[in-house]
N, C-alpha and C positions, 0 to 999 in steps of 0.2 A: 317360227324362223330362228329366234335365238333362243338360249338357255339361259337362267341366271346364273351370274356368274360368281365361282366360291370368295369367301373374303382371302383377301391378300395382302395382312398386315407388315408381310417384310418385304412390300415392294418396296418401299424406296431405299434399303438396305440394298438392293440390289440393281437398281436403279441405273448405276453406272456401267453393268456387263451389259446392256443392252443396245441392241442395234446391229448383233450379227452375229447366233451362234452356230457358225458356219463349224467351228471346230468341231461340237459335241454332234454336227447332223451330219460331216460331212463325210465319217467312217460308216454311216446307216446305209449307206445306197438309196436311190434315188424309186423305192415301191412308192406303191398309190398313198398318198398322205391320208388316205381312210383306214388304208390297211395298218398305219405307223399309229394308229389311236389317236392322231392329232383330233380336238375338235371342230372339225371344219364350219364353217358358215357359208350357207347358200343365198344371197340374194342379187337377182339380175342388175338393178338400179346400182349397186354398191359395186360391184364388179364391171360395169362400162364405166359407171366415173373411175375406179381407180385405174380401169386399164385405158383410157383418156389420160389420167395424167403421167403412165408410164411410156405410153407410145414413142413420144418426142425422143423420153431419155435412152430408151432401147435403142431409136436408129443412130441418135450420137455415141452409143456405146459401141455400135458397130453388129450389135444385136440384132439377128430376126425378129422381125415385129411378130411371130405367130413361136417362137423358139422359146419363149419364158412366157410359163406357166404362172397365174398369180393366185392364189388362195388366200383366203380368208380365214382364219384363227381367232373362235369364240374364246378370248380371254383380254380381261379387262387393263392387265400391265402393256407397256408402251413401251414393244417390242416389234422387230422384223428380221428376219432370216433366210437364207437360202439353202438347197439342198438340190444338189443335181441343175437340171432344168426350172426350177421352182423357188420361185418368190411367197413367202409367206410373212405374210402381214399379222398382228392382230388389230382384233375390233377397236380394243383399247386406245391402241395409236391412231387410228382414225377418228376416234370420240373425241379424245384428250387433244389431236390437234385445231389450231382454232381457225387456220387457214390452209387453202390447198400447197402453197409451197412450203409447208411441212412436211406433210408427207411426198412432195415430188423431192426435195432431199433426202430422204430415207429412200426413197426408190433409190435415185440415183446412186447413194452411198452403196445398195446393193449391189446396182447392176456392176459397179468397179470390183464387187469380187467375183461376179459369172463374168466380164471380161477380163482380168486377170489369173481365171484358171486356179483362184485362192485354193479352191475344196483338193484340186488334186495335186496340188503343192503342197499342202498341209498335209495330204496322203502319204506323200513323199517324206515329208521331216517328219511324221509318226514311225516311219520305220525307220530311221533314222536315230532318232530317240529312242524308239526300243533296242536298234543294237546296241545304243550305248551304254542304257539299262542293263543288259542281258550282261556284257564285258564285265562293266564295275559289279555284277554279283559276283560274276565266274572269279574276279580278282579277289574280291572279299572273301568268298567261298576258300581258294585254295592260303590266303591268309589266315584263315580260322583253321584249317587244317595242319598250316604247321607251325599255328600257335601252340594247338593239341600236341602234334609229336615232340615239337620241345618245351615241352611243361611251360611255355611263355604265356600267361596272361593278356599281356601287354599288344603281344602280336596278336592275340585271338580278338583282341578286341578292336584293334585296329582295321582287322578285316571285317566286321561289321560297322566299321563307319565306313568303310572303300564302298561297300554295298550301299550303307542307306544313302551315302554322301553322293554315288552315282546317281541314284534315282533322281536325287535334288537337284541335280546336275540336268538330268534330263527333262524334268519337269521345266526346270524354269527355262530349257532352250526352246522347247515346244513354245511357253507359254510368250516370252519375249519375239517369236518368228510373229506370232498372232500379232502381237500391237505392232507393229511392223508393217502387216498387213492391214489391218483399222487404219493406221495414216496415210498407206498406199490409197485405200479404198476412198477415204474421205477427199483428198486432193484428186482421185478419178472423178468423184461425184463435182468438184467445183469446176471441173474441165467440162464437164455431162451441160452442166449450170449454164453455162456462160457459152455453149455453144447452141444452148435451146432457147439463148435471150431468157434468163430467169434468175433470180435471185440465190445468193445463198445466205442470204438471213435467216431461212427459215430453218436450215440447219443450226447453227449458231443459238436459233432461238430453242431447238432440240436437246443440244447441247448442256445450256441454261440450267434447262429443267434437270435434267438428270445430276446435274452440281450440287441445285438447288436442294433436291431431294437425299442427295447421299449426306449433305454436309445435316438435315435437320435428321438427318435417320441415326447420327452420333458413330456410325461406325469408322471402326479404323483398320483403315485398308493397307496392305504392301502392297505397293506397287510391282513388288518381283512377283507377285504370287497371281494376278489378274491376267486376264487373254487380252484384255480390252486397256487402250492408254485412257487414265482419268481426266475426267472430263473439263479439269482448269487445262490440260496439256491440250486437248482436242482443239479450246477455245481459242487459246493460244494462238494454234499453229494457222487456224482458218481463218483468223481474223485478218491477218494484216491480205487473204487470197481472195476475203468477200468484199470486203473497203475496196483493193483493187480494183476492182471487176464494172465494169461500166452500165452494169445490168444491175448494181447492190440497191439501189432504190425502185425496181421495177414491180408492181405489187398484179395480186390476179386480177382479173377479168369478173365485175362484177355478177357475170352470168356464171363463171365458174364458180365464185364463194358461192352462190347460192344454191348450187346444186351441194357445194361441199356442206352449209348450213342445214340443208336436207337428210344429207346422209348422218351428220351428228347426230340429230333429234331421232329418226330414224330407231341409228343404233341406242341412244338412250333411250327409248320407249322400252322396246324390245328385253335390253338388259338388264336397266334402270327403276323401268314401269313410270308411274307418275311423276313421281319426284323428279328423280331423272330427266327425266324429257322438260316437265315445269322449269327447272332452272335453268335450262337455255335457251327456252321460249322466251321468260321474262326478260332476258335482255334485251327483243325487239319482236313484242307482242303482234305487231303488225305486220311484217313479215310474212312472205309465202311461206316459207323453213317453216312458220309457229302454227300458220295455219297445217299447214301437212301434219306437223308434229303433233294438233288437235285434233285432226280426223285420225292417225294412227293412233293414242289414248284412247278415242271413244271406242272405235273397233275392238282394240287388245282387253277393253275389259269393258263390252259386252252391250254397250248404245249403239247399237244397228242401225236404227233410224238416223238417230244425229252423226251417226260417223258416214252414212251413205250422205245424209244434205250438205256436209261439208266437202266429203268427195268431189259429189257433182259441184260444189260451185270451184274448186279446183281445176275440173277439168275447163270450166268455164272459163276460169283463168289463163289456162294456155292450154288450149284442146288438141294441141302435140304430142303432149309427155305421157310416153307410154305406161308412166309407174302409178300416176293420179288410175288410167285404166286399170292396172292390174291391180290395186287396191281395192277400185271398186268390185272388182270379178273376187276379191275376197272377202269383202264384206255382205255381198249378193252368197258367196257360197256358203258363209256360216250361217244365213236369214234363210238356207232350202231354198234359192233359187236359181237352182242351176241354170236353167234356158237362159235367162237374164248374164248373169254369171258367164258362162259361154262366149256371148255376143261382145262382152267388156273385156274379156282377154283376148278375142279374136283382134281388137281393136289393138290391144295391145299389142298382139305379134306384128301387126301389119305397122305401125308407129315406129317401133323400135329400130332404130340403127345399129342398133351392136348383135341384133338375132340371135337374140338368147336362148338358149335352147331351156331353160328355165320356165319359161313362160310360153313356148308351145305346151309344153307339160302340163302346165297348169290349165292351158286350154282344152287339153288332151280328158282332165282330170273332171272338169265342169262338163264334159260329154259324156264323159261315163253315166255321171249322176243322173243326166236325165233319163238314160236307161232303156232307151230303143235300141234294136238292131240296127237302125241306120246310125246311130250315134256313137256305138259301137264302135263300128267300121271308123265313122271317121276321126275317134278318138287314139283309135290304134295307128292310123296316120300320122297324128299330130304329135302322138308321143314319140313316132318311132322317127319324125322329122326332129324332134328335142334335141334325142339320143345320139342323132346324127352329127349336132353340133356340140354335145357335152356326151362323149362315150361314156366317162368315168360317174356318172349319176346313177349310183345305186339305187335312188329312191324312186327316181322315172323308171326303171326294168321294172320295179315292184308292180307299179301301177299297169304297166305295158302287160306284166304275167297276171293280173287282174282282169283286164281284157278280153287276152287271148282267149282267157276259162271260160268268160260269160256270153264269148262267144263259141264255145266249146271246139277250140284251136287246142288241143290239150298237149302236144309235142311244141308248138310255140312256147306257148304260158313255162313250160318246162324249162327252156332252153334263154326267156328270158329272166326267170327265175334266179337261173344258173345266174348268168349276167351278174342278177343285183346282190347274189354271193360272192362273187370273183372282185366283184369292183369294191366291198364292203372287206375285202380282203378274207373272208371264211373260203376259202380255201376248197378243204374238205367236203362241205355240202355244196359248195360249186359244180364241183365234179362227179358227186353223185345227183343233179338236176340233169349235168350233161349228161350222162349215160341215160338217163331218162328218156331224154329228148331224142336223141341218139337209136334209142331201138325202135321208134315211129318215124322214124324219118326215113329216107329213101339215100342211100352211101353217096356220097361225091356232090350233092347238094348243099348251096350253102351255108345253110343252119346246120346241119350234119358237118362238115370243114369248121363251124366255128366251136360245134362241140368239142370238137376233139383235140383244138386249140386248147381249148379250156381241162379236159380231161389230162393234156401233156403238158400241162405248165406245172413248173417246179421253180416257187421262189429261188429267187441267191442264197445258192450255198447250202439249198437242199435237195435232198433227192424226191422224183415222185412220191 
């Protein structure tokens, strides 16, 4: 599920730009965050808690509850971003936060820049900036030219400070419109706060850190030169809006820490391994969070037996949680037993409230294994019920074009193929799986209609 993640000696160096690099994403357009190289992270459990704790802030932002997209970002700095349609978190900020209204202020601080329209205001004063750029060269330019014609020196050199003086000029208008917009966003999110009955300490407590961090990191910052206001300024300005606020003492829902206690451990198994995961155990060894955190360790490196006993007494524990099931349906499929395996994600998908399309897959994938015909079929169901709910899962078409073949579907397998090329952003061999697909297939049918979808698609701003 996760990758480890590379060392990051100058995070806290940089510590302070984060929490929203809408600037540097928001000239990329809004393609598949698979196709941008991001490293994405897939996991069902991780993704219903956090889109649980965005729901609330989405509808006080005036947001579509289904219109922002939320991705996960395998990297360890304690960062979040948007881009288009699309909230992107990383894991880090999730791990590194200690309670859930951490990260629901970080939502919130986002949502205030997709309901403010930031990215395409920031569009707007990028061109804006470049004309001005463009001016002060043109000025400098014909200053160096008739520095030349009258043997002036003095003049020539003037006209290249008009040029680099413009640039600077434009930089720091760009760069000052941003913090601008960081205080815009932050006083959105305390509004987000307080109309969802929630605290904003936990921003505040956000805040902290990144101070904390930049002040041992020794660096020295101008402030004309940053997108983002520093983070004593941030403190500052929130402080006297969360004292305020009649919700400043309001703290979670012991049901909610502990799913957010879950997902820590969780992502420290996964990124961390033992260690990792062991030091957030230890602060409350008894704990459901440590025991999860003990059955994911034994699984991730290789006690089959002891991470199935502690599963089951897991589910024992609350025979609800769809996530206890799908672990086990993964600790059953590394031990070869799919049937078993199968029956534990079934459980899964049927538990789940949030209908992940994650975890039909996974059920879709334990049918494979066991390798009938009928299992087959109903694998190729299961997967293509996934897909239904997560189009963009390159990694579910893979499995779906795996199917199709062993069921010797060979214009499907083709055509979903394509899919997990297009959605991985490859482009090129997308379109030649469609055409594949495309010459077995019967015209005006809809695997044939979505080929050709895929055959005619031309990124932004290029040609077929």
């Amino acid at each position: 599920m996760f990758s480890r993640p590379k060392s990051t000696i100058a995070r806290a160096a940089r510590a302070f730009a984060t929490l929203s690099l809408a600037a540097t994403v928001a000239v990329t357009g809004t393609i598949s965050a698979l196709a941008q190289n991001v490293p994405v992270v897939r996991d069902a459990e991780i993704e219903a808690l956090v889109r649980d704790y965005a729901r609330p802030i989405f509808r006080a932002a005036g947001l579509p509850e289904d219109g922002v997209d939320i991705v996960l970002v395998n990297d360890q700095s304690f960062n979040a971003f948007v881009a288009g349609s699309r909230l992107f978190i990383n894991t880090g900020a999730l791990m590194s936060a200690e309670t859930p209204n951490e990260i629901i202020g970080v939502i919130a601080h986002e949502a205030g820049h997709i309901a403010g329209g930031h990215q395409q205001k920031l569009r707007n004063q990028l061109e804006r900036a470049k004309t001005m750029a463009i001016i002060a060269t043109l000025l400098g330019a014909g200053a160096i030219v008739a520095g030349a014609t009258t043997k002036s020196r003095g003049l020539a050199g003037a006209g290249m400070g008009v040029a680099a003086g413009g640039g600077e000029m434009a930089q720091r208008s760009i760069l000052a419109y941003q913090r601008t917009e960081e205080m815009t966003a932050d006083r959105s999110a305390i509004t987000y706060l307080n109309a969802t009955g929630q605290s904003g300490l936990g921003m505040l407590k956000t805040f902290g850190r990144f101070q904390s961090a930049l002040s041992l990191s020794g660096a020295q910052v101008d402030p004309y030169r940053i997108s983002h206001p520093l983070p004593r300024e941030r403190i500052a300005n929130l402080e006297v809006l969360v004292k305020q606020s009649p919700y400043v003492d309001k703290v979670d829902t012991p049901a909610l820490q502990q799913r957010h206690d879950m997902m820590r451990i969780k992502i420290a198994a996964y990124m961390g391994g033992k260690a990792a995961a062991s030091r957030l155990m230890r602060k409350n060894p008894a704990s459901l969070a440590s025991q999860y955190g003990d059955a994911q360790t034994s699984y991730l490196f290789g006690d089959l037996a002891g991470a199935l006993a502690k599963t089951n007494a897991l589910i024992k524990a609350q025979p609800k949680n769809p996530y206890f099931q799908e672990l086990r349906g993964d600790i059953l499929m590394k031990a070869n037993r799919p049937k078993a395996a199968a029956e534990a994600y079934a459980k899964a998908v049927s538990l789940d409230p949030a209908r992940s399309g994650l975890l039909s897959v996974s059920y879709g994938q334990a049918l494979m294994a066991i390798g009938t015909p009928e299992s087959l079929e109903k694998a190729v169901v299961q997967i293509n019920k996934g897909l239904g709910r997560d189009r963009e899962n390159a990694v579910g078409y893979r499995h779906l074009a795996q199917a199709y073949g062993e069921l010797g579907n060979i214009p499907a397998a083709d055509l979903a193929t394509a899919e997990g090329h297009f959605y991985s952003g490859a482009y090129k061999d997308a379109k030649i799986f469609a055409m594949r697909a495309q010459m077995k297939m019967k015209r005006g049918e809809p695997g044939w209609i979505r080929a050709q979808d895929i055959i005619n698609y031309a990124p932004s701003g290029k040609k077929k």
